[in-house]
C-alpha positions as a Markdown table, in Angstrom:
| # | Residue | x | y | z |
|---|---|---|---|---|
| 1 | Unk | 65.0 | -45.0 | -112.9 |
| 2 | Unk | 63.5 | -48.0 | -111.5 |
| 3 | Unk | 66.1 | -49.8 | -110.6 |
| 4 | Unk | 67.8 | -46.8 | -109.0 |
| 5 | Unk | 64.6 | -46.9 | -106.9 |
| 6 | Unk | 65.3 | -50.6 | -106.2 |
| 7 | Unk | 68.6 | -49.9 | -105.0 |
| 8 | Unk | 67.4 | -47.2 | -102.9 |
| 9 | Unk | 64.4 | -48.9 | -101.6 |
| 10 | Unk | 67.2 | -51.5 | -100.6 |
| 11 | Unk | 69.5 | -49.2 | -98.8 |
| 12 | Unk | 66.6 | -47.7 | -97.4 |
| 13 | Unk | 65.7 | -51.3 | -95.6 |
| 14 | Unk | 68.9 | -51.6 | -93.8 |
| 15 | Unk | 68.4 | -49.9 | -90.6 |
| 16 | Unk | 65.2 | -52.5 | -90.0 |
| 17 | Unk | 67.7 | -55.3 | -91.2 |
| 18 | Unk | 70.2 | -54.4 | -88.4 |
| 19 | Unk | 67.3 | -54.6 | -85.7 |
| 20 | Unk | 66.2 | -57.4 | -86.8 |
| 21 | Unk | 69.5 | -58.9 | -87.0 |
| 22 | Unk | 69.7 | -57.6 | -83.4 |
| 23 | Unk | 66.4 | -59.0 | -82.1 |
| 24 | Unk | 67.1 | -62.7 | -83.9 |
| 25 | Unk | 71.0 | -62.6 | -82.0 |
| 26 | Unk | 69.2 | -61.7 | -78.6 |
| 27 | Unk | 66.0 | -63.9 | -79.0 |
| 28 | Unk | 67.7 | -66.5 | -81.0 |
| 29 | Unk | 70.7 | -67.4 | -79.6 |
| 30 | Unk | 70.5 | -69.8 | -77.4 |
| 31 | Unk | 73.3 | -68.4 | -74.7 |
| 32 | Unk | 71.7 | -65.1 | -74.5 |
| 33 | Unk | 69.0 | -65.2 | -71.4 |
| 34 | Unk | 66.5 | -63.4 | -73.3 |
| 35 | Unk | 66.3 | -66.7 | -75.4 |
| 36 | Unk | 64.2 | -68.2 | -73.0 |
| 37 | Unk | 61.4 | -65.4 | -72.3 |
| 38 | Unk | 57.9 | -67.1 | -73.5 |
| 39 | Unk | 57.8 | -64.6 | -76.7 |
| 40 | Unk | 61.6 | -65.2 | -77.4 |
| 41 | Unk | 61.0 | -67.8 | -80.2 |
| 42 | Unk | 58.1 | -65.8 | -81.8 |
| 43 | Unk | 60.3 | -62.7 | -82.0 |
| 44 | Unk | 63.8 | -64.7 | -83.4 |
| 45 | Unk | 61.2 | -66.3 | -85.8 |
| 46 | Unk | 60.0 | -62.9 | -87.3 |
| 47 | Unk | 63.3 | -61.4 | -87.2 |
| 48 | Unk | 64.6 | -64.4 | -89.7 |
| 49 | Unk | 61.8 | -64.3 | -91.8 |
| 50 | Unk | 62.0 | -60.4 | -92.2 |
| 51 | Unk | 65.6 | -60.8 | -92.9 |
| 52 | Unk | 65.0 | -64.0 | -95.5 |
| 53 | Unk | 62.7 | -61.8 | -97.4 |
| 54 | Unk | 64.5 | -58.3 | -97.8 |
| 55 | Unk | 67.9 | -59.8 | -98.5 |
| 56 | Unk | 69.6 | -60.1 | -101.6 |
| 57 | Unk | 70.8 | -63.3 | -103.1 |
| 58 | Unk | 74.0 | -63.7 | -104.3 |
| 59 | Unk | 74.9 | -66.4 | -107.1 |
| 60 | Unk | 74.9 | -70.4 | -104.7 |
| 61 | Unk | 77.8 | -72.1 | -104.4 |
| 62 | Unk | 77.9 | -75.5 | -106.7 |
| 63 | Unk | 78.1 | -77.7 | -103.6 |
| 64 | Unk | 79.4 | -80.5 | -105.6 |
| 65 | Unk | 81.9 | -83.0 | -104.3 |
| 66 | Unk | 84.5 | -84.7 | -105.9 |
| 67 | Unk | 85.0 | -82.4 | -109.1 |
| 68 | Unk | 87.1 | -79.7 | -109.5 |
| 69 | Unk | 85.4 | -76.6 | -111.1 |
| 70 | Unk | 87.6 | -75.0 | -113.9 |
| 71 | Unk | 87.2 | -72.1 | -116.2 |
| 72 | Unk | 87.7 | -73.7 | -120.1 |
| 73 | Unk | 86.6 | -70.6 | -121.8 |
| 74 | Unk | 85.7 | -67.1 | -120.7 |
| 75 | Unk | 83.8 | -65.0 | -122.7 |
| 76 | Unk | 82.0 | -61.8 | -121.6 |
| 77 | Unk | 79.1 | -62.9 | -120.6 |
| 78 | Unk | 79.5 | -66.9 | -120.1 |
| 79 | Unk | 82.0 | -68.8 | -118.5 |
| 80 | Unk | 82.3 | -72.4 | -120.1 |
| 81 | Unk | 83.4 | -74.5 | -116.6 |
| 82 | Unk | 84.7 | -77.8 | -117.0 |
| 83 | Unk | 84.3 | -80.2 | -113.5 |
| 84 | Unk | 87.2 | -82.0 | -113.9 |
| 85 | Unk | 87.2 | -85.0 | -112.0 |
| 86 | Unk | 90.2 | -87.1 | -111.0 |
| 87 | Unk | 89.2 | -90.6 | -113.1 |
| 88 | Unk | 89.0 | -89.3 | -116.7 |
| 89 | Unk | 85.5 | -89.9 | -118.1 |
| 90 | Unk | 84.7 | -91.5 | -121.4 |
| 91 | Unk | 81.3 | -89.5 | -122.6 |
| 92 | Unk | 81.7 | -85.9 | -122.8 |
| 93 | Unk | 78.7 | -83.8 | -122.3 |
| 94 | Unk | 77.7 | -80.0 | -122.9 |
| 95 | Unk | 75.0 | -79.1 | -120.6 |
| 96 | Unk | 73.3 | -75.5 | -122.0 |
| 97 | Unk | 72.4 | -73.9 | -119.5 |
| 98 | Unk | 69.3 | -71.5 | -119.5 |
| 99 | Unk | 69.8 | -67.5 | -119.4 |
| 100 | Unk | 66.3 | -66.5 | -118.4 |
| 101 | Unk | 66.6 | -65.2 | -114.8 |
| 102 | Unk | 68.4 | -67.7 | -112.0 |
| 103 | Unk | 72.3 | -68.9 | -112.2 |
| 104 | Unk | 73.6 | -72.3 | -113.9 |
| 105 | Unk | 73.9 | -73.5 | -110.6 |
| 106 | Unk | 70.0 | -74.1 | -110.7 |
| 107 | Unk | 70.7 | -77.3 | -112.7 |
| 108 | Unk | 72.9 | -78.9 | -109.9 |
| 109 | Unk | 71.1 | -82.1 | -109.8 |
| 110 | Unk | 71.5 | -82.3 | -113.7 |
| 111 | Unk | 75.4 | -82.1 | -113.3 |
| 112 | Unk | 75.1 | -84.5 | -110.1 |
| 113 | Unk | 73.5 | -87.4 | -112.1 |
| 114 | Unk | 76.0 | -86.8 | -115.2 |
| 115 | Unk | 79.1 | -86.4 | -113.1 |
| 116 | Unk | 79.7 | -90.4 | -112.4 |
| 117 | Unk | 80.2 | -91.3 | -115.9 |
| 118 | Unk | 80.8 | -88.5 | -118.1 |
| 119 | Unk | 82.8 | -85.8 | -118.3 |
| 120 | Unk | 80.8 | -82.6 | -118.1 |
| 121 | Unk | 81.2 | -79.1 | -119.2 |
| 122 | Unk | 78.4 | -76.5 | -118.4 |
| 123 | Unk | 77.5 | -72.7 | -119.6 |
| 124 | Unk | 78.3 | -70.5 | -116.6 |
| 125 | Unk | 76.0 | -67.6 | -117.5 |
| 126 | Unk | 77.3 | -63.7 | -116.4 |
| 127 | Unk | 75.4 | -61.5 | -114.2 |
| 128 | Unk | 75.0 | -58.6 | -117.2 |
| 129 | Unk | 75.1 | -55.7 | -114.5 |
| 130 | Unk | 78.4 | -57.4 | -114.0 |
| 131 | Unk | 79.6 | -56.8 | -117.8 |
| 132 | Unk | 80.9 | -53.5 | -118.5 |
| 133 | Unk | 79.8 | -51.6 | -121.4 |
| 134 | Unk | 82.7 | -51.8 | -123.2 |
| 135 | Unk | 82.2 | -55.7 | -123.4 |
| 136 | Unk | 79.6 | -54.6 | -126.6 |
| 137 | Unk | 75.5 | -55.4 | -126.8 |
| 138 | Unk | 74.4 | -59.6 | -126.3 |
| 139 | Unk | 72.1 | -60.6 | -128.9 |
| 140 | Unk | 70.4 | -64.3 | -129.2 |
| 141 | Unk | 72.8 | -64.1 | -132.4 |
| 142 | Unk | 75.8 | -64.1 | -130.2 |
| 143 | Unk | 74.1 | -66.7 | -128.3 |
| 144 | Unk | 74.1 | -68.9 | -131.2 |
| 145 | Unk | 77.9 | -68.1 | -131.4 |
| 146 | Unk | 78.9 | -68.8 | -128.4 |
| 147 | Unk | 76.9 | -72.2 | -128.7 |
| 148 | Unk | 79.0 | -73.3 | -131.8 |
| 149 | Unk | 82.5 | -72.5 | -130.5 |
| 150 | Unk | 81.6 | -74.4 | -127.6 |
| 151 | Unk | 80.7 | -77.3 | -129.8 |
| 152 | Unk | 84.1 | -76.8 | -132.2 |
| 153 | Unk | 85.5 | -76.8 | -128.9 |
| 154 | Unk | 84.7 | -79.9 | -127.2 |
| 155 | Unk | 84.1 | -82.1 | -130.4 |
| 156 | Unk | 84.0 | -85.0 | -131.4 |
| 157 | Unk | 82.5 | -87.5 | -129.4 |
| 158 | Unk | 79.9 | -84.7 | -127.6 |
| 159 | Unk | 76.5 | -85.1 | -126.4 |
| 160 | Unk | 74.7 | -81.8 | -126.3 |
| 161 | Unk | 71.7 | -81.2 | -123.2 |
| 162 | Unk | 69.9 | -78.0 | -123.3 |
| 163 | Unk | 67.3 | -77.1 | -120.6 |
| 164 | Unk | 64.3 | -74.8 | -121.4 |
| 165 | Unk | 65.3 | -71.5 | -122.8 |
| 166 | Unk | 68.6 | -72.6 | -124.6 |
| 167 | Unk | 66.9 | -75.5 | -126.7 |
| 168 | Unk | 66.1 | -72.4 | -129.2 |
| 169 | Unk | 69.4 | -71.5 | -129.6 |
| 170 | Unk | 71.2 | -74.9 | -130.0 |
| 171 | Unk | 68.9 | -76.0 | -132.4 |
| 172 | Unk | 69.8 | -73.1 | -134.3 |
| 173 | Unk | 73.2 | -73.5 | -133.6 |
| 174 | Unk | 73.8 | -77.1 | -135.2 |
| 175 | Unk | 71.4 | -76.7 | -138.2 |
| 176 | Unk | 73.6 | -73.8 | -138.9 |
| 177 | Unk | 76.5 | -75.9 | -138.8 |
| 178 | Unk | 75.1 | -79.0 | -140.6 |
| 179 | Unk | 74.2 | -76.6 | -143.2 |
| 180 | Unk | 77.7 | -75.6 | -143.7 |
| 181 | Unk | 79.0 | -79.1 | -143.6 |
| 182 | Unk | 81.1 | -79.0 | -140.8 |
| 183 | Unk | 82.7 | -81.7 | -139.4 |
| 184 | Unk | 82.0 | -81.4 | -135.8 |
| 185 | Unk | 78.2 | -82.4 | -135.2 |
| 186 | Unk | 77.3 | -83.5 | -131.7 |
| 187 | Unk | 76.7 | -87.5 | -131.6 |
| 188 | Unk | 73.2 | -86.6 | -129.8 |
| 189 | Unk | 70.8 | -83.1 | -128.5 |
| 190 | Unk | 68.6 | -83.8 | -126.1 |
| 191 | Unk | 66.4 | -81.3 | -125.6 |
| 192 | Unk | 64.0 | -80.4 | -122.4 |
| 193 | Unk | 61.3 | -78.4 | -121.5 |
| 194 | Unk | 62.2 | -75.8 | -124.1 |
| 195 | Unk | 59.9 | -73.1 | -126.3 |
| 196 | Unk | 61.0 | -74.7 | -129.6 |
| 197 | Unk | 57.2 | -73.7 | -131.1 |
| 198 | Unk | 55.6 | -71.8 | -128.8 |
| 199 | Unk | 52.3 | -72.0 | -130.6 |
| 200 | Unk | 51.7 | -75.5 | -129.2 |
| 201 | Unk | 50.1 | -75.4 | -125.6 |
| 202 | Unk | 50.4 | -71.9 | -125.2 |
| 203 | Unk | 50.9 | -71.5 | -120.9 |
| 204 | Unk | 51.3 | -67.9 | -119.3 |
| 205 | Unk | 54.4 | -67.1 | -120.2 |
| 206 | Unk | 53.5 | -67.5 | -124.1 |
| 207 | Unk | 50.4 | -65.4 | -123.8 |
| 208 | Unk | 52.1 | -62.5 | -122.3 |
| 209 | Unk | 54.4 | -62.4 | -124.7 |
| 210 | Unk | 51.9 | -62.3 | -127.9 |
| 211 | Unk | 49.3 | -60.1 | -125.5 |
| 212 | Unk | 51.9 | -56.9 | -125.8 |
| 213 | Unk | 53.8 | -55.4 | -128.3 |
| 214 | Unk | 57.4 | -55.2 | -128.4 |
| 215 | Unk | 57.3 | -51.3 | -126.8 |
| 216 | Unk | 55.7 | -52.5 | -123.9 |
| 217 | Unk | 58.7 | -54.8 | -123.3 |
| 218 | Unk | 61.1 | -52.3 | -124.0 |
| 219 | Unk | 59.3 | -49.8 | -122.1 |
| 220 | Unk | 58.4 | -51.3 | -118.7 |
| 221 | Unk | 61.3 | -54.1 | -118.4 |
| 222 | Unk | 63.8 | -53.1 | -119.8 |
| 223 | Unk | 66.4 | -50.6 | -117.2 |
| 224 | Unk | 69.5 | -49.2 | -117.4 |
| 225 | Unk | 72.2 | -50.5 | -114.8 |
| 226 | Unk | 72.8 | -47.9 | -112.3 |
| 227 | Unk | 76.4 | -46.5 | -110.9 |
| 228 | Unk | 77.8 | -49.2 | -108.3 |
| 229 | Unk | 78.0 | -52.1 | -110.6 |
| 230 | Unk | 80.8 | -52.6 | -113.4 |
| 231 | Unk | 77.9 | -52.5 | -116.1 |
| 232 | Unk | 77.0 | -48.9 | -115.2 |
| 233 | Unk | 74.9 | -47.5 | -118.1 |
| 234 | Unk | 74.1 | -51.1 | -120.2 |
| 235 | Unk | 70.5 | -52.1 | -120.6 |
| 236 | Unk | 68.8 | -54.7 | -118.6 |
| 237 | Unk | 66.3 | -56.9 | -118.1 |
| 238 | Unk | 66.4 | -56.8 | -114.5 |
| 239 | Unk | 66.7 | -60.0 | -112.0 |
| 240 | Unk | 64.7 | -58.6 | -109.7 |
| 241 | Unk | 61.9 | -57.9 | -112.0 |
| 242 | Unk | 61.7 | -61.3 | -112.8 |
| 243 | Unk | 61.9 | -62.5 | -109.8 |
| 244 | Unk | 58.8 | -60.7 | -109.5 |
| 245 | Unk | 57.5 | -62.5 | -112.5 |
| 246 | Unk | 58.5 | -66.1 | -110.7 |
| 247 | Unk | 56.4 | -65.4 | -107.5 |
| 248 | Unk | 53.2 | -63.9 | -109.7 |
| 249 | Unk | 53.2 | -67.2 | -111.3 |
| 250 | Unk | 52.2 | -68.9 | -108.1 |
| 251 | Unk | 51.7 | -66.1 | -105.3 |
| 252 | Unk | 49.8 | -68.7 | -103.2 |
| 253 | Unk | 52.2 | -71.3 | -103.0 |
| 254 | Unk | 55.2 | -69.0 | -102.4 |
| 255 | Unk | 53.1 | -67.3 | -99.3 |
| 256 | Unk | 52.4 | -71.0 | -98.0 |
| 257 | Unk | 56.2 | -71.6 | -98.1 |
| 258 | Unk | 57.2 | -68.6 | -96.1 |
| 259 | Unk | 54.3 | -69.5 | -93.8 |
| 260 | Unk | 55.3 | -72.4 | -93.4 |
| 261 | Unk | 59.0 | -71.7 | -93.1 |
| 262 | Unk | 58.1 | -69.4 | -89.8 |
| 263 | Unk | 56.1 | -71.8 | -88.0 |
| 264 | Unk | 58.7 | -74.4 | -88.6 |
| 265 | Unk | 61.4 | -72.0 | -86.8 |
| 266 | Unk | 58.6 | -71.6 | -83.9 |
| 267 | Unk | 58.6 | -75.3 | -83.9 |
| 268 | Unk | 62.1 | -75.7 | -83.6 |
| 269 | Unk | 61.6 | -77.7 | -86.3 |
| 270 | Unk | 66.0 | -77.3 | -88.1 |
| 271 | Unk | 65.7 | -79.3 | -90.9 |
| 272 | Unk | 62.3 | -78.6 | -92.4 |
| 273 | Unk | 63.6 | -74.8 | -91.9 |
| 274 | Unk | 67.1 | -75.4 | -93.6 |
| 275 | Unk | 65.4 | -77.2 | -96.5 |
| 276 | Unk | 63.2 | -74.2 | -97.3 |
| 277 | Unk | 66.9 | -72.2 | -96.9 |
| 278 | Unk | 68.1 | -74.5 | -99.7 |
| 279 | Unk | 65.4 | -73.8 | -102.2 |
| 280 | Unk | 64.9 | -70.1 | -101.8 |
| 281 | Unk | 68.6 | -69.6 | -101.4 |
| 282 | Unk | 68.7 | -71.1 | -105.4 |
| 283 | Unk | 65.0 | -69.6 | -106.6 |
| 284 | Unk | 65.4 | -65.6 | -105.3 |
| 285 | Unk | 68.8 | -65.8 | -107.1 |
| 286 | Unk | 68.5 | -64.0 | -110.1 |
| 287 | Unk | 70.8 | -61.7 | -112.6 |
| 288 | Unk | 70.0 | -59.3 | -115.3 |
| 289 | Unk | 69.5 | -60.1 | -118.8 |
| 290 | Unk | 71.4 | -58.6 | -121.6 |
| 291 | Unk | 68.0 | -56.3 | -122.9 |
| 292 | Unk | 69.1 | -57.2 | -126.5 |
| 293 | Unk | 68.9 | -60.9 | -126.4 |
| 294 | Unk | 65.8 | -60.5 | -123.8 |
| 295 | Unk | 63.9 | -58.6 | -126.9 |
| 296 | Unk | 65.6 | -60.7 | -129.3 |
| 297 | Unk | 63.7 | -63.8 | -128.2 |
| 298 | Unk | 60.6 | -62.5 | -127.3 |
| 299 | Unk | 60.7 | -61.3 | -130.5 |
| 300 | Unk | 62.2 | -64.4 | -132.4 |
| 301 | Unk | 60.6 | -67.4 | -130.3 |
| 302 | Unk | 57.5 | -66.0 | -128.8 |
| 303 | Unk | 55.7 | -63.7 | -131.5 |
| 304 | Unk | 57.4 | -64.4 | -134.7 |
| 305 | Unk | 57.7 | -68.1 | -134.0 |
| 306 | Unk | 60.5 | -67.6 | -136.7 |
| 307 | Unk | 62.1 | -71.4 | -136.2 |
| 308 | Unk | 59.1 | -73.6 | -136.7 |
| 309 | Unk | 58.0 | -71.0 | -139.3 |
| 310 | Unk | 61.3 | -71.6 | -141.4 |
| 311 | Unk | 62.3 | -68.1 | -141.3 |
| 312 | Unk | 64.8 | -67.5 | -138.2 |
| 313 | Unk | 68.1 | -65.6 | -139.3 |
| 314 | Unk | 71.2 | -65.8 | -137.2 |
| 315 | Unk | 73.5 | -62.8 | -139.3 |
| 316 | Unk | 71.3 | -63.0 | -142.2 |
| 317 | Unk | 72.0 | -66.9 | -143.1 |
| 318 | Unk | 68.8 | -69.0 | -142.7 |
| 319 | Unk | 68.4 | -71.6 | -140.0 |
| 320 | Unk | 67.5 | -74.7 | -141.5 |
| 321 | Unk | 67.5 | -77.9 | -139.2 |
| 322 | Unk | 66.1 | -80.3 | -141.9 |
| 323 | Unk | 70.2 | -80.3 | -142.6 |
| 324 | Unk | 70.7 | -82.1 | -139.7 |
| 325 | Unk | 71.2 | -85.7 | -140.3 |
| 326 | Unk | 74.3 | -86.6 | -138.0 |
| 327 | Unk | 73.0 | -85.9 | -134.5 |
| 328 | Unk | 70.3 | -87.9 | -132.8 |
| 329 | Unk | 67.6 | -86.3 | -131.1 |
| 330 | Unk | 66.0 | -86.7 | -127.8 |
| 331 | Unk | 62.9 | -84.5 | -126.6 |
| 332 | Unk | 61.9 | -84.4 | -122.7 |
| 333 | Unk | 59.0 | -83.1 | -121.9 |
| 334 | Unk | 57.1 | -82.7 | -117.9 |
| 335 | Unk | 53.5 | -83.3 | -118.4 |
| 336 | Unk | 52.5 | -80.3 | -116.0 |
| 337 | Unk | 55.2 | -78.6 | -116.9 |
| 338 | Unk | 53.6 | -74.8 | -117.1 |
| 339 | Unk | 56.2 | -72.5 | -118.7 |
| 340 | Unk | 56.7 | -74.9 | -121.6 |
| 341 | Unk | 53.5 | -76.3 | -122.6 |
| 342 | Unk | 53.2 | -79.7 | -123.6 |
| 343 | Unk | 54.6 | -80.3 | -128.0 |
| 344 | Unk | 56.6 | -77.4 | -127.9 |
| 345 | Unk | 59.9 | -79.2 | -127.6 |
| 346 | Unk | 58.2 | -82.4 | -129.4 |
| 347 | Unk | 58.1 | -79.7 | -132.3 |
| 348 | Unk | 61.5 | -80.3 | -133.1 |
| 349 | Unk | 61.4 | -83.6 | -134.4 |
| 350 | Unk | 59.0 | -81.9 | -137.5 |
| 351 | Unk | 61.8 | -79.4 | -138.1 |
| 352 | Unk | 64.8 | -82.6 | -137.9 |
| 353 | Unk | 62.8 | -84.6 | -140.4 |
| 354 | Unk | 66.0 | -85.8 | -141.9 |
| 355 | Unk | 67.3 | -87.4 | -139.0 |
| 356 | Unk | 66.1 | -91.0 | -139.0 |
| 357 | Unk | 63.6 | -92.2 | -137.2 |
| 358 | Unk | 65.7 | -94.9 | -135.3 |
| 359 | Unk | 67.9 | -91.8 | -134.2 |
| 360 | Unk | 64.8 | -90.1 | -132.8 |
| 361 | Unk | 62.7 | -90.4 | -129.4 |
| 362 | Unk | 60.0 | -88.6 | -127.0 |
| 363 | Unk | 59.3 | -88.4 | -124.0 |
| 364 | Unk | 56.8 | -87.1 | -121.9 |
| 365 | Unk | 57.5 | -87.7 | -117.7 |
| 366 | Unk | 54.1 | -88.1 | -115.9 |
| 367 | Unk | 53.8 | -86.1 | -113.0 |
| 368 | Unk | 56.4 | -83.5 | -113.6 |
| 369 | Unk | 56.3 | -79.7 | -113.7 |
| 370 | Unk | 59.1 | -77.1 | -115.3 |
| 371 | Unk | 62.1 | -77.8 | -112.3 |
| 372 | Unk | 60.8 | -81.4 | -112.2 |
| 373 | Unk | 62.6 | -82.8 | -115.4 |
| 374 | Unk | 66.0 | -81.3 | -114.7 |
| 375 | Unk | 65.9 | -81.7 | -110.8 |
| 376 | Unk | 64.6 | -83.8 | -107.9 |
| 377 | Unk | 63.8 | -87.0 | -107.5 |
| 378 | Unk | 61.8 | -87.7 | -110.1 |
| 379 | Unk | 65.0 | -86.1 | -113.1 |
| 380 | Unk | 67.2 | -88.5 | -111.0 |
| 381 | Unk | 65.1 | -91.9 | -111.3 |
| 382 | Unk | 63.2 | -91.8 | -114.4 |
| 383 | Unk | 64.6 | -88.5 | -116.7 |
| 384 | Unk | 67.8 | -89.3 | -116.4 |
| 385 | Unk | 68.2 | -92.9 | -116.9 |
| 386 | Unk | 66.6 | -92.4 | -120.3 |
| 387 | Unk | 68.9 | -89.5 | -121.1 |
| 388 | Unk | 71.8 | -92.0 | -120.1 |
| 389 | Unk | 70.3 | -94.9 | -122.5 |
| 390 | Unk | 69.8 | -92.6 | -125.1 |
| 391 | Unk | 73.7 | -91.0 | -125.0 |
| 392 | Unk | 74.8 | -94.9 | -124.9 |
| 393 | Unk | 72.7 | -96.3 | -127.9 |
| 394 | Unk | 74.0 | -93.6 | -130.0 |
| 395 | Unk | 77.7 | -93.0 | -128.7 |
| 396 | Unk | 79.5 | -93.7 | -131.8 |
| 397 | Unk | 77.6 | -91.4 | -135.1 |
């Protein structure tokens, strides 16, 4: 019902939208005489933000030169993409990308720095109001899954990244396949800014999570798709409910922003305007969660703790990562990073206590929130080189 009532209350907005539209053409434009009226830019300015804030987002474009996007592998609800570039590269990486709210294309600057000198495939994750119902339930076990035959399918020679969310899941993923002796292990994970133990530094996120039972989840986030979309009738966890979640998280600094943004226009003030455009255009785009692997993980990473307890099943066969020997390890952690407090990705070099030492490291950047250690300046001058040095030292197993 609720997100028929966000779809209405959507439709419902229009008629102001095409005003406003109107009023930022006649105010805004600078050929139109009623551009230079002493209100003109106030009115253009109000129009724009009225229209920033009631729109909906649709997935960014990559915006990356000199690579040619491809579909490898297409499955229901992730598209592997391959940027193939025209100089074959010699390091092939897997970047894993998060499904917790906003598109892969939120880790553009990861891809960016890795482009030059790898070759670099990355999950494309599916809009799940965009998967039919026929396509069959997503659970964090088919998440694990899909993480393997990506790995069978890029091996050897592959350096796994995984950014917040996924480090869960590809953790699980090889230990599962180390513990069946398969041939394939990744030369090195590197894992960042992820809920490997949750316990550890719980931030907001974490406390929600152990604060309500699993009926309150079900109960208040979780929707059913409604008519217009090909996923008519399949249960959701709705983008833009957690949109809503993003912007509670920082209210303040979001209403700053926009604040900003609008006196910027009054100001003529183009590129300070387009940057905010840039950012928002990437944060308020969001998609729906499959509700199984939503619950799933809230229920597996956040209140069971079931990894660093020893007792996560993936199909009823035990995840075990002290079999990983194979694979070196690399941890990145932001030190104000407040989704994923500070040890909870460390945590996984307790559970890989068989890899050796030599073939383990940790880092914590100084200065750096959540976004901070996979974009921005600060992912491209001092994250990322280490990343690079780490892949290098430990290219051949």
């Amino acid at each position: 019902m609720l997100y028929s009532l966000y779809e209405a209350q959507h439709t419902a907005l229009q008629p102001m939208r095409y005003a406003a539209e109107f009023w930022r053409g006649w105010f805004g434009n600078p050929f139109s005489p009623f551009s230079y009226a002493p209100f003109a830019r106030r009115v253009a300015a109000s129009s724009e933000l009225f229209l920033r804030v009631t729109q909906r987002y649709e997935k960014p474009a990559w915006r990356i030169d000199g690579a040619q996007q491809e579909v490898a592998l297409d499955r229901p609800f992730c598209r592997l993409v391959h940027f193939r570039q025209p100089a074959p590269k010699a390091h092939k990486v897997l970047i894993v990308a998060p499904l917790s709210g906003h598109h892969a294309t939120l880790l553009r600057d990861t891809v960016r720095a890795f482009l030059p000198e790898h070759d670099v495939w990355i999950t494309d994750w599916v809009d799940a109001r965009m998967v039919p119902l026929t396509a069959g339930p997503f659970h964090l076990a088919d998440y694990v899954e899909y993480v393997q035959e990506w790995i069978r399918l890029l091996s050897p020679g592959l350096h796994v990244v995984s950014v917040c969310q996924p480090t869960v899941p590809v953790l699980a993923a090889i230990a599962l396949m180390a513990s069946r002796g398969e041939a394939c292990a990744p030369l090195t994970m590197t894992m960042m800014g992820g809920p490997i133990d949750a316990r550890r530094s719980p931030t907001a996120v974490n406390n929600l999570a152990t604060r309500r039972p699993m009926s309150w989840f079900d109960r208040n986030l979780i929707h059913r798709v409604p008519p217009k979309y090909p996923g008519y009738m399949r249960n959701v966890y709705p983008g833009f409910l957690q949109h809503l979640g993003f912007v509670a998280m920082n209210p303040d600094r979001h209403l700053i922003a926009h604040w900003d943004y609008y006196n910027h226009l009054l100001q003529g003030d183009g590129g300070s305007a387009e940057s905010h455009r840039r950012f928002y255009d990437e944060y308020n785009a969001v998609l729906d969660m499959p509700a199984e692997y939503y619950l799933d993980t809230v229920k597996t990473v956040f209140k069971e703790f079931a990894l660093p307890r020893g007792r996560m099943l993936v199909r009823g066969e035990l995840v075990r990562p002290q079999t990983i020997r194979d694979t070196a390890l690399l941890t990145v952690e932001g030190e104000l990073d407040d989704i994923s407090g500070n040890g909870q990705t460390e945590a996984a070099h307790l559970l890989c206590l068989n890899i050796p030492r030599d073939r383990r490291e940790h880092y914590v950047a100084p200065g750096v929130g959540h976004y901070g250690i996979f974009s921005g300046r600060r992912w491209r001058d001092t994250i990322f080189p280490r990343v690079r040095g780490f892949m290098r030292r430990h290219q051949s197993s």
